[in-house]
C-alpha positions as CSV (number, residue, x, y, z in Angstrom):
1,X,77.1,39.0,7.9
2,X,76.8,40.5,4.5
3,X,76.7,37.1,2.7
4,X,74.4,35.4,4.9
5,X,72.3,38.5,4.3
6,X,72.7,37.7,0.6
7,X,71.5,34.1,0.6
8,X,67.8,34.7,2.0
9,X,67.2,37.3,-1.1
10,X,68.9,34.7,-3.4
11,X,66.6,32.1,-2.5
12,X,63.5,34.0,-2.1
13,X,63.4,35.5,-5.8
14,X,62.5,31.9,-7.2
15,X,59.4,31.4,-4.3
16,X,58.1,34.9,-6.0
17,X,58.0,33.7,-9.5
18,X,56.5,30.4,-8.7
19,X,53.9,32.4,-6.5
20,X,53.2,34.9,-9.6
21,X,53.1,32.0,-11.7
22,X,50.3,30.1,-9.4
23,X,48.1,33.0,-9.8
24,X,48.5,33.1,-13.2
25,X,47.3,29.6,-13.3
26,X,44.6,30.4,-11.0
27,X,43.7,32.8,-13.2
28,X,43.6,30.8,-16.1
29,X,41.5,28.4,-14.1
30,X,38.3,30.1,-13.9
31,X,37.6,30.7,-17.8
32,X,38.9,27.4,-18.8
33,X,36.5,26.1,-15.3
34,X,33.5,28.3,-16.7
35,X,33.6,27.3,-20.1
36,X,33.5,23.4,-19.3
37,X,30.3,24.5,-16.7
38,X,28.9,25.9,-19.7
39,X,29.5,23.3,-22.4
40,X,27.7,21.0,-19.8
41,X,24.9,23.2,-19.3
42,X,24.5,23.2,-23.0
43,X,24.9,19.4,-23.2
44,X,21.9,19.0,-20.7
45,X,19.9,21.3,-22.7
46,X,20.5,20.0,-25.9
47,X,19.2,16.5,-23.9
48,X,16.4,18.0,-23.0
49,X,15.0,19.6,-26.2
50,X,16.1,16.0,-27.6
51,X,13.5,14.1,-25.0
52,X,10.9,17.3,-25.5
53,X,11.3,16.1,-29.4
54,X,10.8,12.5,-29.0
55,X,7.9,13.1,-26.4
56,X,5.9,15.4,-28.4
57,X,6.8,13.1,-31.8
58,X,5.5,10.1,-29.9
59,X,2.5,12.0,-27.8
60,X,1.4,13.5,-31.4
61,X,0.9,10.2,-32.8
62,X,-1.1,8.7,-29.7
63,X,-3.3,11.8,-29.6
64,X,-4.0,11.3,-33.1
65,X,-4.6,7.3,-33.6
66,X,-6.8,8.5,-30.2
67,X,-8.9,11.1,-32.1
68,X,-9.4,9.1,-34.8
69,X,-10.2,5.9,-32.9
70,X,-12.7,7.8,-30.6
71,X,-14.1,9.9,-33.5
72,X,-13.5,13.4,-32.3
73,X,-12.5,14.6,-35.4
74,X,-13.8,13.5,-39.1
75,X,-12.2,10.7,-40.6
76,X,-10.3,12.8,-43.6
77,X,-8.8,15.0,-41.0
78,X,-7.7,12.2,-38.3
79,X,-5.7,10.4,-41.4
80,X,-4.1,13.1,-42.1
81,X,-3.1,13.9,-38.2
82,X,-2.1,10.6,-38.3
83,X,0.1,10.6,-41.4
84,X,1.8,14.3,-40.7
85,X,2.4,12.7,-36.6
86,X,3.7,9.4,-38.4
87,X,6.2,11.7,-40.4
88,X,7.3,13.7,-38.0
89,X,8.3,10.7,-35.8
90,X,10.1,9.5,-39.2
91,X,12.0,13.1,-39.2
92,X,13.2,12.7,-35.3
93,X,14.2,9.4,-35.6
94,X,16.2,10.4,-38.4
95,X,17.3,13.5,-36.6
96,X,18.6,11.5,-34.0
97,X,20.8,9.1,-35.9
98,X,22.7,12.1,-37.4
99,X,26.2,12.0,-36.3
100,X,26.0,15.3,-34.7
101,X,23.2,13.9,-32.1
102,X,24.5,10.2,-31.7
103,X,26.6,11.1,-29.0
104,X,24.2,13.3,-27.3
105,X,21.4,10.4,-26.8
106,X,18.6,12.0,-25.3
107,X,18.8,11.7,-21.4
108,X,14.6,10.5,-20.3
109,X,15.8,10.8,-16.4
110,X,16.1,14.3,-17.6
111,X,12.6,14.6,-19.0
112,X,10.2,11.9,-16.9
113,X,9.9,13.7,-14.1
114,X,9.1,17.0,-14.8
115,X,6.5,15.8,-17.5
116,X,5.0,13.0,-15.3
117,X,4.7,15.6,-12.4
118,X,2.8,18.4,-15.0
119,X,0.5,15.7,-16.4
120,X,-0.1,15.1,-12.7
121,X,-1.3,19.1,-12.5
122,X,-3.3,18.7,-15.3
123,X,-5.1,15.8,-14.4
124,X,-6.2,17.6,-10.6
125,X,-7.2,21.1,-12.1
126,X,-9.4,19.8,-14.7
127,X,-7.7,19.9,-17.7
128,X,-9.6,17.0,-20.6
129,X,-8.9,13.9,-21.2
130,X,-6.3,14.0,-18.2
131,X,-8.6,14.5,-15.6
132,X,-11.4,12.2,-16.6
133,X,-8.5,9.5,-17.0
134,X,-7.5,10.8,-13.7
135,X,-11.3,9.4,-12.0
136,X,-11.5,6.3,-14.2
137,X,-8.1,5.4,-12.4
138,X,-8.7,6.5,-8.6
139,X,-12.7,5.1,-9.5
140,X,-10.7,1.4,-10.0
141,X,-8.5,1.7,-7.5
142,X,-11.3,2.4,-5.1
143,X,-13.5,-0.3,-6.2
144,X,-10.3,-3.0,-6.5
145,X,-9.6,-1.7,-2.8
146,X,-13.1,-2.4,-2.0
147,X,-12.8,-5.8,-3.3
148,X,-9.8,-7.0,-1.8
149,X,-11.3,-5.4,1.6
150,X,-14.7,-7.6,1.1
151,X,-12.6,-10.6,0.1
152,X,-11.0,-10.6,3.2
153,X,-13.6,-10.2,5.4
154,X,-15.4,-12.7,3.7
155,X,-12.6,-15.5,4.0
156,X,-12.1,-14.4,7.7
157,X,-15.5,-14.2,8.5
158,X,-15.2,-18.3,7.2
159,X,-12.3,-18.6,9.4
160,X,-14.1,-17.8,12.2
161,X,-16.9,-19.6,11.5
162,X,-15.1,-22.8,10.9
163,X,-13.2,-21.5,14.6
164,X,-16.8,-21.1,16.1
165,X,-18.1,-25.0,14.4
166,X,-14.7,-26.9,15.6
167,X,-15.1,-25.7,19.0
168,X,-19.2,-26.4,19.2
169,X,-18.1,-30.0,18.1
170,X,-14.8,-30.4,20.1
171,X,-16.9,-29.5,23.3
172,X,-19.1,-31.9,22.6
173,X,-16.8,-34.6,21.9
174,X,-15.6,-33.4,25.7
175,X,-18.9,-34.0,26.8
176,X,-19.5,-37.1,25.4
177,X,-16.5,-38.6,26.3
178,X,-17.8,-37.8,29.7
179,X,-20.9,-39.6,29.4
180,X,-23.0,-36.5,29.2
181,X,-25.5,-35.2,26.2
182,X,-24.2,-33.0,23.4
183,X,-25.2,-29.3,24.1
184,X,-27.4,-28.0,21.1
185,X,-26.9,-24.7,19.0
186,X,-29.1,-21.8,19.8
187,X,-29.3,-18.5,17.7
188,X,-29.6,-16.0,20.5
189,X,-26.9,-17.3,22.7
190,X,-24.7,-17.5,19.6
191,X,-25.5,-13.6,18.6
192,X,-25.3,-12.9,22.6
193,X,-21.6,-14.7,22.2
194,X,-20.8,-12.6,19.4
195,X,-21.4,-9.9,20.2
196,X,-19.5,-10.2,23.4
197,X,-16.4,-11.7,21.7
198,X,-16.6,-8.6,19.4
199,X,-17.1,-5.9,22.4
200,X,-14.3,-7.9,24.3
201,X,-12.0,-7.4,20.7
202,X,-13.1,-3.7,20.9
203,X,-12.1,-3.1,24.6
204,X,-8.9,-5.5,23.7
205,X,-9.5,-7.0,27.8
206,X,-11.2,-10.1,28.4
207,X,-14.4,-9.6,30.6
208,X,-17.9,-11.2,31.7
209,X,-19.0,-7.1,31.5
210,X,-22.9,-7.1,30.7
211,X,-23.2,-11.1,31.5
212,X,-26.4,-10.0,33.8
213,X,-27.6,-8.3,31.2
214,X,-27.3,-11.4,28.5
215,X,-28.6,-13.8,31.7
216,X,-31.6,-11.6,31.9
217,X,-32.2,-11.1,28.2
218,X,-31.7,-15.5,28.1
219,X,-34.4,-16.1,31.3
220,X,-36.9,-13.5,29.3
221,X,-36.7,-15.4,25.3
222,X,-35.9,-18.8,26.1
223,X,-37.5,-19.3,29.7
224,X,-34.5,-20.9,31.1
225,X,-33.3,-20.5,34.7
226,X,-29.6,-21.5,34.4
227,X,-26.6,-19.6,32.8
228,X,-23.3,-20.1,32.3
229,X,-20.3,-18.6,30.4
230,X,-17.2,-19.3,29.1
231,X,-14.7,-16.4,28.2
232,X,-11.0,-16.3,26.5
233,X,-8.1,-14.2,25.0
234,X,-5.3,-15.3,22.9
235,X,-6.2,-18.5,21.2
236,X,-7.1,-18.8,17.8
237,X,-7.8,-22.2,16.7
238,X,-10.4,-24.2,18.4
239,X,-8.4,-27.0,20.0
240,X,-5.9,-24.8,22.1
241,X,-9.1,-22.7,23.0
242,X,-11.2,-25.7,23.7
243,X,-7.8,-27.2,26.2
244,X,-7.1,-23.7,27.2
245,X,-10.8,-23.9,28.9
246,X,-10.2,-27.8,30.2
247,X,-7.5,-26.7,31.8
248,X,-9.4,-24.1,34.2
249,X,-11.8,-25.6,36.8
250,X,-14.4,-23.4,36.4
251,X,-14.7,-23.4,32.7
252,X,-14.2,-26.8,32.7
253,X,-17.3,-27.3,35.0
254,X,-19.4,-25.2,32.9
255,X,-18.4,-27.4,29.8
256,X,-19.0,-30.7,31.8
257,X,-22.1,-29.2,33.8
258,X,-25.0,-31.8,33.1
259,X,-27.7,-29.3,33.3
260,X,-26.5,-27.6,30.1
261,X,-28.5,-28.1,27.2
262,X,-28.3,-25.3,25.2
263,X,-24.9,-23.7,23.4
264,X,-23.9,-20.5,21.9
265,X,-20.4,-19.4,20.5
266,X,-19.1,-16.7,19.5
267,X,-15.7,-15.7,18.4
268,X,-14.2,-12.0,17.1
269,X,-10.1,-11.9,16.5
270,X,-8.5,-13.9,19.2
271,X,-11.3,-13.6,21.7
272,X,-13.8,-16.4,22.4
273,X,-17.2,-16.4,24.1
274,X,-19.4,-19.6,24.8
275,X,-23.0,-18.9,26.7
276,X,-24.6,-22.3,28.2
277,X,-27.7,-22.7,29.2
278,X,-30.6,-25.4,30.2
């Protein structure tokens, strides 16, 4: 009994030295961890005051050749901004290709941000020339916006145009193939057809909504006493609107009604509005 007493305390004096000799290391590990944190805290600011020294070299130099250009300070003293700026871009490009600072290029991911985001600041509390830079750009923008916007109206205000001309002709190819008379173009049933097409886009239903009121408003200007009207969602050229129609009995009888003489289209989107009348 006594010597299998003896062999746990034999073999537990080396499991304490190598657990005295882990905390040692463990120990040891925090200076040696703190130092290498702060060697690369002093890397990244060394980085930084390196980008702050190439930003304000370069940014001295534009400011200048800018003064001088716009002539916001006499001509002597602008050369001479522009020669001590010139100089001091020479002294940190030459500071930089010592062979202390070549391994520590400057870092601009470092710097970028932070600067971009204070000229930002500057530019929306006012401070000169940032902020009248600051309305020149948004002033563009907002007129190029404009203009893009207009531009595209225009060419689909064409489009529908064209839309609303194709289908005036392909009914009366329809019609003539059918022996009858081509229908004539009429301003007030074509505004009455716009504007229907648009209120139709607006609702996003197709309706006759407000046709008595456009019948009424047709019998008072034009003196006519028949009215018909063609309606349609979901077509936007004129030859699947113009079949699409064909292929329903009762807007194919308005197209191919003989008393018709009179025409008016309108189309807004995908919706589609034709008034008839004699």
């Amino acid at each position: 009994m006594p010597g299998a007493l003896g062999c746990p305390q034999a073999s537990a004096e080396p499991a304490k030295r190598k657990s005295a000799l882990s905390e040692a290391t463990k120990n040891l590990r925090v200076p040696l961890l703190t130092t290498r944190k702060a060697k690369e805290v002093g890397k990244q600011v060394q980085k930084l005051l390196l980008n702050l020294l190439v930003i304000a070299s370069f940014g001295t130099v534009g400011w200048s050749c800018y003064s001088l250009a716009t002539h916001q300070v006499r001509t002597q003293l602008g050369a001479m901004m522009v020669t001590v700026s010139v100089g001091f871009s020479i002294f940190s490009i030459w500071l930089l290709r010592r062979p202390s600072f070549v391994k520590r290029k400057p870092s601009f991911k470092l710097t970028f941000s932070p600067l971009i985001a204070v000229l930002l600041v500057c530019s929306f509390i006012g401070v000169e020339p940032l902020a009248s830079y600051k309305d020149d750009v948004l002033i563009n923008c907002r007129n190029t916006i404009a203009e893009w916007e207009q531009h595209r109206k225009e060419r689909q205000e064409e489009s529908i145009v064209s839309r609303e001309n194709e289908v005036f002709s392909l009914v009366n190819v329809v019609r003539s193939d059918n022996g009858l008379p081509p229908l004539q173009r009429d301003n007030l049933l074509d505004s009455l057809a716009k504007g229907h097409s648009r209120y139709m886009a607006q609702a996003g239903t197709v309706s006759h909504k407000g046709f008595d009121a456009r019948a009424d408003k047709i019998f008072g200007e034009l003196g006519t006493s028949y009215v018909g009207e063609n309606c349609a969602e979901g077509y936007y050229s004129a030859a699947s609107l113009v079949e699409g129609w064909l292929n329903s009995p009762g807007h194919r009888e308005n197209i191919l009604d003989p008393s018709f003489r009179r025409t008016g289209i309108g189309c807004e989107d995908n919706y589609a509005t034709q008034i008839f009348c004699d």
